[in-house]
C-alpha positions in Angstrom: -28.0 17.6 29.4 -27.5 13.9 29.1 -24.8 12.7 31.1 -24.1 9.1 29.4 -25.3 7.1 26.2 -25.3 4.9 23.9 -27.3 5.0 21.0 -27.5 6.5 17.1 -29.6 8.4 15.0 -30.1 9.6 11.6 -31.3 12.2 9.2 -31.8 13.7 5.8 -30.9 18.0 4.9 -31.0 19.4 2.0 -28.9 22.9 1.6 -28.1 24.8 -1.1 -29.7 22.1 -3.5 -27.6 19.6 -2.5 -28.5 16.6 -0.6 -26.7 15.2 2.7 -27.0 11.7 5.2 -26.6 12.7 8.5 -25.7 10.3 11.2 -24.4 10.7 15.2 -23.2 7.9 17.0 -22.7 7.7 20.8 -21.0 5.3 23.0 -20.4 5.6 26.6 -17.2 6.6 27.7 -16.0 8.0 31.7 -14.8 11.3 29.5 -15.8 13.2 26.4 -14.8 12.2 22.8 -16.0 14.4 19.4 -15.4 12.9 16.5 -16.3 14.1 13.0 -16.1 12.9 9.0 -17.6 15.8 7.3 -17.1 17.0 3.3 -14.8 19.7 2.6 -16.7 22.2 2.0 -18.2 21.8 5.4 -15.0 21.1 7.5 -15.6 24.9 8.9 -18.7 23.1 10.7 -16.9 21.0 12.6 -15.8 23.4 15.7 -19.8 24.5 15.8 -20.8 20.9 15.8 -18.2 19.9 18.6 -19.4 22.5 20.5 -22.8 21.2 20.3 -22.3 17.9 21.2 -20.3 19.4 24.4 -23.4 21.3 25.2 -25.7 18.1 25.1 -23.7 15.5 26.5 -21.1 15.5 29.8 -19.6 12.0 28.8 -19.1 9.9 25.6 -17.7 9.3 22.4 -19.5 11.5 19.9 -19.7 10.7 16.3 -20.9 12.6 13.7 -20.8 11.8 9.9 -21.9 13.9 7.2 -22.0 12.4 3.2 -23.4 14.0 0.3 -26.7 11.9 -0.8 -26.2 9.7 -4.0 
């Protein structure tokens, strides 16, 4: 488990034939922070991907932002 950080990272998925940027941002915090800008269709996501970040990291602000791909 990581237990502070700072950092960011990035990706590329393709589902269903359509494209999307994935990026998570971290900053260190004292508590926990999950943040999220996902698209509609998958705003249901959003508790599994809290949970996740809960899982791998004790402390921080968590920020995760999903776009569909131009």
């Amino acid at each position: 488990m990581i237990r502070s950080m700072t950092g960011f990272g990035g990706a590329n998925a393709e589902v269903d034939s359509v494209k999307y940027e994935i990026s998570v941002s971290g900053i260190n915090r004292k508590g926990f922070e999950f943040a999220a800008s996902l698209p509609r269709e998958l705003a249901v996501l959003e508790p599994k991907i809290a949970a996740l970040a809960r899982e791998n990291s004790s402390r921080g602000r968590v920020y995760v932002c999903v776009q569909k791909a131009q």
